[in-house]
C-alpha positions in Angstrom: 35.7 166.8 148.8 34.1 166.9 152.1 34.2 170.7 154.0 36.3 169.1 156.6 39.1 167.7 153.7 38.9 170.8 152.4 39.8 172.9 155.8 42.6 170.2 156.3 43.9 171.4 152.4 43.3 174.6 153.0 45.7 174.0 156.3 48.6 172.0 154.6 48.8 175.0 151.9 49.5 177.5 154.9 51.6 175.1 157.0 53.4 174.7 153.9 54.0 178.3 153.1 54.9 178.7 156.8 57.6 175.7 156.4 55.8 173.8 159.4 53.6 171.1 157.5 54.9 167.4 157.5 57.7 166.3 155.4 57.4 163.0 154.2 59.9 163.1 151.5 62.1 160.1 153.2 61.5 156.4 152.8 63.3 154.1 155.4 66.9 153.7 153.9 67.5 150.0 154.4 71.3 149.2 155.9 73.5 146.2 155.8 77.0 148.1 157.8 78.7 145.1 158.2 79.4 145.0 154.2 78.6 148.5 154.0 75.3 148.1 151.4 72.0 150.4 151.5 69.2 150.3 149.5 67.0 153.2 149.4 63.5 151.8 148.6 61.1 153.7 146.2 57.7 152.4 146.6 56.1 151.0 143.2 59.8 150.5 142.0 59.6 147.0 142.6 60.3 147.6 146.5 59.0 144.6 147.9 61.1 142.0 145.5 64.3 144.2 146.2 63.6 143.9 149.9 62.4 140.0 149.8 65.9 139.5 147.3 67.8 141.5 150.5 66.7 139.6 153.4 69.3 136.5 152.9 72.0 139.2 154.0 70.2 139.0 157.4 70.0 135.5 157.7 66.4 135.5 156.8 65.0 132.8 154.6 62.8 134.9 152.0 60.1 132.2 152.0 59.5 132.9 155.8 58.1 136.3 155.7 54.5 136.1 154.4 54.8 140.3 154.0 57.3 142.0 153.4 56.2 145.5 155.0 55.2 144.5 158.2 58.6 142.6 158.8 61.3 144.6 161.2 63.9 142.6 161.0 65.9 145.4 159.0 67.8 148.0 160.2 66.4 151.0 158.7 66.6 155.0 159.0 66.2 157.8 157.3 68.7 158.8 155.1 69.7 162.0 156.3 70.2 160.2 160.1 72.5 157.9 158.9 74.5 160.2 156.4 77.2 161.0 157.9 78.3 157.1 158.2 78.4 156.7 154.4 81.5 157.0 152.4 82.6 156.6 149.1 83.2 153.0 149.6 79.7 151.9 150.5 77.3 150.4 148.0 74.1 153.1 148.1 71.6 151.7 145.4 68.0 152.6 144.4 65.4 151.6 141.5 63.3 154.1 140.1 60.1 154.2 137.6 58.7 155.7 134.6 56.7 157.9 136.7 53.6 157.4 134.2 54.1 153.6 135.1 54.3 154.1 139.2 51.7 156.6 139.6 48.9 154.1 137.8 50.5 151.4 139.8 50.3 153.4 143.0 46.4 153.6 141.8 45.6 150.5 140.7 47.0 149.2 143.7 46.3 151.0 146.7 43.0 152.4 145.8 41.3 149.0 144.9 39.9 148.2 148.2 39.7 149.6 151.8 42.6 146.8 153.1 45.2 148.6 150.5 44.8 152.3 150.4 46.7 154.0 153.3 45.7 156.4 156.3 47.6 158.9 154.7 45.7 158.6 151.4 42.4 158.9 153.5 43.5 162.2 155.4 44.2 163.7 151.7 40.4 162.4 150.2 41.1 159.5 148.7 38.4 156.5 148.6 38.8 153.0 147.3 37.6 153.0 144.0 38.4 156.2 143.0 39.0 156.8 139.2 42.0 157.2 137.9 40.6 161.3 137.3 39.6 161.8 140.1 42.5 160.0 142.5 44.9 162.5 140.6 42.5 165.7 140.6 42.9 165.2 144.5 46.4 164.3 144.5 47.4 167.4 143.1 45.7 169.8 145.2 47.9 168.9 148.1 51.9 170.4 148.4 54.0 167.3 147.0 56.1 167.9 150.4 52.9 166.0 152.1 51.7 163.4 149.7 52.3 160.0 150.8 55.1 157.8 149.7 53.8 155.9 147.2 52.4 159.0 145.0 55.2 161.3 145.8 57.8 162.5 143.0 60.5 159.8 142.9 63.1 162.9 142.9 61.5 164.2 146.1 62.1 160.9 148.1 66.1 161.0 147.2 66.2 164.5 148.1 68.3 163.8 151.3 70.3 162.1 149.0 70.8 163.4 146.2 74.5 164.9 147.2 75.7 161.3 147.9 77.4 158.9 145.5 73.9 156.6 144.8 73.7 154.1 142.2 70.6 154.7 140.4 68.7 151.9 137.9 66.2 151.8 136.2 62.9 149.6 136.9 62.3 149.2 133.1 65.6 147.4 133.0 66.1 146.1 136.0 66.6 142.0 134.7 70.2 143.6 133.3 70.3 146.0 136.4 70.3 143.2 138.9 73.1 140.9 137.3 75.3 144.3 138.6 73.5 144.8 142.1 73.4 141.0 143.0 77.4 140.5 141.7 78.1 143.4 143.9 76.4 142.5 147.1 77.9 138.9 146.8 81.2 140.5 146.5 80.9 142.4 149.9 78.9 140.1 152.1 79.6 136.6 150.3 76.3 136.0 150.3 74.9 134.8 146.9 71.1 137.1 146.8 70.2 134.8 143.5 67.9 136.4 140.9 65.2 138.7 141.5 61.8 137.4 142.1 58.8 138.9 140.9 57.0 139.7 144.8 54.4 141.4 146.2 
């Protein structure tokens, strides 16, 4: 690590003990209130086919959107801002990973070229084509309160809601999983979602 990355871990430690670093523990919490539906995404949980598969519900053709992550067409917050508008009848679902399976995913992916690893990843030390020693060596030098989203314990992302009714599935079985989730959404909104497509 450069001395400057190292003074900036050296800062996130003490304005961690001091309970004023940055929390990034939340993802945008994806929510469809006319049928009372949210999906809270997990990146490298197959986040970008759930999203793609959700867009119908806003009258958004899934072919149209070239990339998923820069659309804004949802209507998204953080969990813990839109709280106290869920009940017990809403539909909260999420997908998570075999954390083994995300984390190579997170490095295969994001630290393959200087287009796909994030500014996040850069401020921690990261650099595209980083081994898989070395990208965790540096990833766990940093508190997990401050790692970026698509490193970060999965538990850690739902901690806002983990006190909340949220149906959980699993990525490893998600072709079963999604028979459920699509049935359900088409119940509420009458919108047939169709399968799940395998999206990027």
């Amino acid at each position: 690590m450069q001395p400057r990355e190292i003074v900036r871990l050296a800062r996130a430690h003490l304005y961690h003990r001091l309970g004023l670093g940055a929390d990034q523990r939340e993802t945008k919490t994806l929510i469809f209130r006319e049928y009372k539906i949210a999906y809270i995404p997990i990146p490298k949980a197959a986040c970008s086919s759930i999203k793609y598969a959700l867009l119908p519900l806003i009258g958004v053709d899934p072919d149209s959107v070239p990339l998923i992550h820069a659309f804004g067409g949802f209507d998204s917050a953080r969990f813990d801002e839109i709280a106290s508008e869920i009940g017990p009848d809403w539909f909260v679902f999420t997908v998570v990973r075999n954390p083994t399976d995300r984390i190579m995913s997170a490095w295969r992916d994001k630290l393959r070229s200087e287009e796909k690893i994030t500014s996040l990843m850069k401020y921690h030390a990261l650099r595209p084509g980083d081994s898989f020693d070395r990208f965790m060596r540096v990833i766990s030098l940093w508190p997990p309160i401050s790692l970026d989203e698509h490193v970060m314990p999965q538990s850690m992302l739902l901690h806002h809601a983990r006190d909340f009714p949220v149906k959980v599935y699993r990525f490893e079985k998600l072709d079963d999983a999604w028979k459920e989730i699509s049935a359900e959404i088409t119940r509420r909104s009458g919108i047939s979602i169709g399968p799940l497509k395998n999206r990027i």
